[in-house]
C-alpha angles and dihedrals in degrees: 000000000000116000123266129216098261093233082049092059107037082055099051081041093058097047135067094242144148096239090045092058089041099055091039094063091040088069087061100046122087107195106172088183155355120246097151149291108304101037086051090049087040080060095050087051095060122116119273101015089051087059102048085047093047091046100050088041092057088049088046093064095041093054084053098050085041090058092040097052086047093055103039080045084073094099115034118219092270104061089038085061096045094054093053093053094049090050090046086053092058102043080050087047088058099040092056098040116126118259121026105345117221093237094186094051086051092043085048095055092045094054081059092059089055095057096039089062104044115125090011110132115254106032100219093109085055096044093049087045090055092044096049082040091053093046092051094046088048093052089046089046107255100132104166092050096048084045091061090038086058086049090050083051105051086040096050095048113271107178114283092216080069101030082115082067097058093036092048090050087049090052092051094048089045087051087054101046091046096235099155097189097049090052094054095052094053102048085051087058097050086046077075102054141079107243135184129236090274101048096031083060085044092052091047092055097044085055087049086060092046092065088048096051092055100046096052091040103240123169130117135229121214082182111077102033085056086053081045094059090052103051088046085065093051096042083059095062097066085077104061123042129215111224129170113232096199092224139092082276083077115192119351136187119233127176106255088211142345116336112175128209124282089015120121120257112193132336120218127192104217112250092218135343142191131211118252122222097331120043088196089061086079148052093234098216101043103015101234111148099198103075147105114257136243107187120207100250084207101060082038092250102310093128117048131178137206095230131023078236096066087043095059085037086055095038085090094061099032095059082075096037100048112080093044083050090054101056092038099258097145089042091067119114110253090024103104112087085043090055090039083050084049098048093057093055095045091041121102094260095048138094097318083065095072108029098107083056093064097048093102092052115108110184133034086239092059095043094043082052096039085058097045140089102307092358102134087247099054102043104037104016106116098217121119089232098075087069075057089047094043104051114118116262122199088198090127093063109063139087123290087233092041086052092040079054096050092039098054087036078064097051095049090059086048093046094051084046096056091039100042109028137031089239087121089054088049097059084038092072087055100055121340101183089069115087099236102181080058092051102041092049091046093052088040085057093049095045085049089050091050099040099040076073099020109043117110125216109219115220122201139163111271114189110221100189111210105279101358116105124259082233095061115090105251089217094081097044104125092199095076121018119084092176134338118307084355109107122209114255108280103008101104085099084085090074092059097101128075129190137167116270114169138036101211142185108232097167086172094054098039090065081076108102113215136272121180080216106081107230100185138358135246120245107191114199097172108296093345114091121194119201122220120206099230087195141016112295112198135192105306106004121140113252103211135182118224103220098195132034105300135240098295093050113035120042107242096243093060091037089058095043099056092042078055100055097035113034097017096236129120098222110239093168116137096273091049090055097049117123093225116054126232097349095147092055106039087063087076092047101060120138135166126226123269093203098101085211091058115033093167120147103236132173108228130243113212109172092189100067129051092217126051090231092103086163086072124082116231135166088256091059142347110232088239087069101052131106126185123204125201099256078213113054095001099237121144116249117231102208101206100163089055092048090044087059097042083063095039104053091072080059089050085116088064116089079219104058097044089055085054089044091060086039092062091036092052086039092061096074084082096054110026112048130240117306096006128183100223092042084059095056092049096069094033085061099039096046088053084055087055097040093048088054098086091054094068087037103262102140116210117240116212097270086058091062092041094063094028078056091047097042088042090049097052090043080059099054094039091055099037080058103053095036122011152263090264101065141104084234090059090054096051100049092043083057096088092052086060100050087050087054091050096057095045092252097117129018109220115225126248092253090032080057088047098044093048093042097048086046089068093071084083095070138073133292098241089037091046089055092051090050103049089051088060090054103043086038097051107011117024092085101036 
C-alpha cells in the first residue's frame, strides 16, 4: 500500500476505527492490478488471506458491540426505568394542569419516556409512554400517530384491566381518519367488554359515526394512491430520451420533444438511500423528516419510523440492518457508501428482485457476466435493479490502495451478513450452488465504485427552533405548532435552515452528464425526487446534472479540479469554455477600493483560498488570515467595516448597536458592488441576530423590523440571482418576509405573493403543505 504519514498511522493504530481495520488489512493484501470487480473480490477470497481478514474483522465488530454495551450499561435497568417514569409523571403534571394544558410539551415528554425505556427488560414503562403518548397526540389532533401509539401499547403489554381506555382511543382516531374497517374492529372488541357510563356513551357515539361513514361512503385507500404515485413517475419518462453516444461521453439523456421551463421533467423514486450525520433526522423507510417517531426496540432506538406501516414495509430490509445498527456500525466514519452499496442491493428493488432470474445460472462466472455490461440480466431484465447494475463506475481509476480500501470495506459488510443475519441462508434457497458471499461482495464493490461518483446528497429544509436540539423531532416542539400542519403566527422562521440529510441512489438521474450550468432543479419529497427544467429544453437538447456548485458559485479552476479528482473528467462544458473566465462569478465579488487615491472597483485575487469568499474559515485558511490587495493600485484593503462588525456582534442585544450594525450593512453598498456576496452574508448573519432577540426576551421595536425587512429583502434578491426562484435557497431567505407579513409588520406585493407561492413547488410534499397554511392562515387576506 501507499505510504502513510507515520502520526497518521500510530493514531488510527490506537483507536477502534474503521480506518484503523481497514489499514491494518491492507498491510496484509497484495492486490498487483486491477481487472474488475469480481476477479479483485475473487483475490480477497483467497485462502489465507480470506481467513486473517475474516478473523480482524470479526474482532473489529466485537470491540464495537463491547464498547457499545459499556457504554449503554451506564445506566442499569433500574435507573433507565426510573428516568422514563419520571418523565412519564411530568408529561402527566402538564396534561392535567389547570387551565389550557400544553399538550406538545407533555407528548414530548412522553416520547422521552419512550426512549428512556427502551431495552429495558419487561416492557410495561414503553407500553404506558406510548399510551399517554397516544392519549396527548389524539387531543392535539394527530390521530394516525396516536392509532399506531395505541397498537405499540397493547403490543408491548399495556394492562389488560385498562386495555377499554386504549381500544376505545383506537376506535376515535379510526373514526377521524375515516378508516371504516378499523372502526368496526375496534367497536366489536369493546362489545366484549364491561364498560363504564363515559366510555359506554363513547362507544354509542362512535357506533352513531360509523353509520355515517358508511352512508356517505367514506374509506380511504392508501392503495391505490400509493399505485398512483408510481405511475405518475413513470408517466414523466416519455419526455426525455436515453441514448448511447458511443463514445467516452457513455449514455446520455436528451428531450425527446418540447419541455418547457419550470415544468417538471421526470420524477425517480430512489432506489435506495442513507441517512447522513443523524439517523433520527429520517423516517428510515420513506425519508420524510416531519414525523413522530416509532424506534426499533431491537437496535435501542437507533432507527425510527414515521408509521408503524413503514416500519413493517422496512422491516425487510432492517432484519439485516438491526444488529449493526445496534452496536453503531453504520454510524462509523467512512462507512457510508458502503452502507448506501449495501442498501441497493437489500431494498426492495435490489437484488431480491432478480434471483429467480439467476437460477439457471451454474457458475459465478455465468451470474457476474449475466449481470454486466451486455450480460442478458443486465440488459433486458425488468427489474429496477439493472439501472442500479448499469451506473458508471470510475472504479478503474482509481489507485491500487483507494480500490484495496473499497474492496476490504466490501468484505467487512459481507463478513458482518454472514455473522449477524441469515441473509446468506435466504439467497441460498434460490440457488445454492452459487458462492454468494463471493457475489455479493463482488456487486457491494461495484455499487461502491458507482456511488463513490454518482451518489447524491438530498438537501431539504430542516426547521431548528430556538433552544430546542436539532435531534429532537420538531413535530413535537410546543413552541410552534398550534395544530398539525398549522404553524403558530410568526414561527415560520424555523424553517429557515437546510441541511443534508440522505445519500441516495438516483440511477435515472445519474445517466445525466454534467454541466457546470445548471440546466433544472431538484425537488426531494422523502425518497421521490422531481426534476424542474430552469430554462427552455427543446427537441434533442441534452438534459445534464451539475454535480458541484455551479459557475456563480463556485470559480471554474476549483470547479474542474474537483470534477478531476473526484469524477476523472476534464469539464468542457459552455462556461468552461468560455473566453473570459468567471464572469458570472466575479459579478457577486466586486469591491471598490478603500485607497482614497485609488477608488477603483476591482474583483480580488486570494491565492490562498480556492473560493473568493475570504469571510468564511476553511482548512485552507481561517478569515482572520486573509488579506486582500487592489488588483488596480496594490494596496491592502483595511476592511473596517468587516472588522466593526466582527466586535459588535457580542453587543447585538443592545438597540445601539444594532442601529451601528445596519449602518454598516446600508453603508456597504460604497464599498462592496451590486448583489455581493459578503454583503449577503452579512444580512444573513445579522437577520438571524434579530431574529434570535425574542427568544431571551429582548422584544423588537419597529425600527428593529424595518431594517430585519430591508436586510432580508436584499438576502432574496441576492439569492434568487445567483440561484434561482426555484430553490430551496430561495425559500429559506423569502421566509422572513413571511413572518413580517404575519405580524402585520410588511405587507407582501401581489407579484411578490405570486413569486414566493409558485417558489414552494421546490419542497417537499409534507413542508409545502406547512407552508401554504401559513400563508393562507396570516397573509392571504392582508
Amino acid at each position: 500500500m501507499e505510504p502513510i504519514k507515520e502520526n497518521l498511522i500510530q493514531s488510527a493504530l490506537e483507536q477502534p476505527s474503521l480506518f484503523s481495520l481497514l489499514y491494518k488489512q491492507g498491510l496484509c493484501t497484495r492486490l498487483e492490478k486491477y481487472e474488475n470487480e469480481f476477479e479483485t473480490m475473487r483475490h480477497i477470497f483467497e485462502l489465507p488471506l480470506q481467513q486473517f481478514l475474516e478473523c480482524t474483522s470479526l474482532e473489529w465488530f466485537s470491540s464495537l458491540q463491547k464498547n457499545e454495551d459499556t457504554e449503554f450499561a451506564i445506566k442499569g435497568d433500574a435507573e433507565r426505568i426510573r428516568e422514563s417514569n419520571e418523565l412519564r409523571k411530568q408529561g402527566n403534571q402538564i396534561f392535567t394542569a389547570t387551565g389550557e394544558p400544553n399538550i406538545l410539551a407533555a407528548c414530548r415528554l412522553y416520547n422521552d419516556a419512550i426512549f428512556a425505556a427502551l431495552d429495558c427488560k419487561g416492557g410495561e414503562e414503553v407500553a404506558l409512554g406510548f399510551a399517554n403518548r397516544a392519549m396527548a397526540l389524539q387531543t392535539f389532533g394527530y390521530y394516525r400517530q396516536a392509532y399506531d401509539d395505541c397498537v405499540c401499547a397493547l403490543q408491548m403489554g399495556y394492562p389488560l384491566e385498562m386495555r377499554h381506555k386504549i381500544i376505545t382511543r383506537q376506535a376515535y382516531c379510526a373514526d377521524k381518519h375515516k378508516d371504516v374497517e378499523a372502526l368496526k374492529r375496534h367497536l366489536s372488541e369493546l362489545e366484549g367488554l364491561t364498560l363504564n357510563e363515559s366510555f359506554q356513551k363513547q362507544f354509542e357515539e362512535l357506533k352513531e359515526s360509523l353509520k355515517q361513514l358508511i352512508g356517505h361512503g367514506d374509506d380511504e385507500c392508501s392503495t391505490s394512491q400509493k399505485k398512483s404515485k408510481e405511475d405518475d413517475i413513470l408517466k414523466t419518462r416519455g419526455s426525455q430520451e436515453i441514448v448511447d453516444t458511443g463514445s467516452d461521453l457513455g449514455r446520455i439523456m436528451k428531450a425527446k420533444y418540447f419541455i418547457p421551463k419550470n415544468e417538471i421533467i421526470f420524477r425517480e423514486r430512489a432506489a435506495a438511500f442513507v441517512p447522513l450525520v443523524d439517523a433520527h433526522r429520517i423516517c428510515h423507510q420513506c425519508a420524510i423528516t416531519g414525523f413522530i417517531p416509532y424506534p426499533c426496540f431491537n437496535c435501542r432506538g437507533r432507527v425510527v419510523y414515521c408509521s408503524l406501516k413503514c416500519q413493517a414495509e422496512h422491516e425487510e430490509i432492517h432484519q439485516y440492518e438491526c444488529v449493526g445498527y445496534r452496536f453503531q456500525l453504520f454510524a462509523q466514519a467512512g462507512i457510508k457508501n458502503a452502507h448506501l452499496a449495501l442498501r441497493t442491493i437489500l431494498d426492495r428493488g435490489g437484488l431480491f428482485s432478480i434471483v429467480d432470474e439467476l437460477k439457471t445460472k451454474t457458475t459465478d462466472e455465468e451470474i457476474w457476466q449475466s449481470l454486466t455490461n451486455g450480460g442478458d440480466i443486465c440488459e433486458n431484465s425488468s427489474s429496477v435493479y439493472t439501472e442500479s447494475l448499469r451506473m458508471i463506475s470510475h472504479i478503474g481509476t482509481r489507485t491500487i490502495m483507494e480500490i484495496t480500501l473499497f474492496a476490504l470495506a466490501s468484505h467487512l459488510m459481507v463478513v458482518y451478513l454472514e455473522h449477524y443475519t441469515k441473509f446468506f441462508d435466504k439467497l441460498k434457497e434460490y440457488n445454492s450452488k452459487c458462492n454468494w458471499k463471493l457475489m455479493v461482495g463482488t456487486l457491494i464493490l461495484r455499487h461502491l465504485g458507482q456511488l463513490n461518483s454518482n451518489a447524491h446528497t438530498l438537501t431539504t429544509l430542516i426547521p431548528k427552533p430556538q433552544y430546542l436540539a436539532t435531534t429532537d423531532f420538531y413535530l413535537l416542539n410546543e413552541q410552534i405548532w398550534s395544530k398539525p400542519d398549522h404553524l403558530k403566527r410568526g414561527y415560520l422562521h424555523t424553517f429557515r435552515n437546510y441541511d443534508n440529510v440522505t445519500s441516495v441512489n438516483l440511477p435515472y438521474l445519474s445517466v445525466c452528464n454534467h454541466s457546470c450550468v445548471q440546466s433544472f432543479e431538484t425537488k426531494v419529497s422523502g425518497r421521490c425526487v422531481t426534476i424542474f427544467a430552469l430554462r427552455d429544453f427543446k427537441p434533442g437538447d441534452e438534459i445534464t446534472n451539475n454535480y458541484i456548485p455551479d459557475y456563480r458559485q463556485v470559480m471554474r479552476a476549483a470547479r474542474r479540479q474537483r470534477l478531476k479528482s473526484t469524477y476523472n473528467f476534464d469539464c468542457e462544458c459552455e462556461n468552461c469554455l468560455e473566453p473570459i473566465e468567471d464572469a458570472d462569478f466575479n459579478q457577486y465579488h466586486r469591491y471598490r477600493c478603500d485607497n482614497k487615491d485609488c477608488g477603483e472597483i476591482f474583483t480580488p485575487i486570494i491565492p490562498q483560498k480556492r473560493s473568493l469568499n475570504w469571510w468564511q474559515d476553511t482548512d485552507e485558511s481561517p478569515s482572520t488570515d486573509i488579506t486582500i490587495y487592489c488588483t488596480k493600485c496594490g494596496c491592502k484593503q483595511r476592511l473596517d467595516w468587516y472588522h466593526e462588525i466582527d466586535l459588535l456582534m457580542f453587543k447585538v442585544r443592545q438597540s445601539e448597536t444594532r442601529r451601528r450594525l445596519y449602518q454598516i450593512f446600508k453603508s456597504m453598498e460604497n464599498v462592496v458592488m451590486g448583489l455581493n456576496g459578503v454583503r449577503s452574508y452579512v444580512a444573513f448573519t445579522l437577520c438571524s441576530e434579530w431574529i434570535k432577540l425574542p427568544y431571551d426576551g429582548i422584544q423588537l421595536n419597529d425600527q428593529d423590523y424595518t431594517e430585519l425587512i430591508d436586510m432580508t429583502k436584499y438576502l432574496v434578491e441576492f439569492v434568487k440571482n445567483q440561484s434561482s426562484i426555484i430553490s430551496i435557497e430561495y425559500v429559506a431567505a423569502m421566509i422572513t418576509l413571511w413572518d413580517m407579513a404575519a405580524i402585520g409588520k410588511y405587507k407582501c406585493s401581489t407579484s411578490e405573493s405570486e413569486e414566493m407561492l409558485f417558489a414552494l413547488s421546490i419542497l417537499p410534499d409534507d413542508t409545502e403543505k406547512i407552508f401554504r397554511n401559513y400563508y393562507k392562515d396570516y397573509i392571504e387576506d392582508i
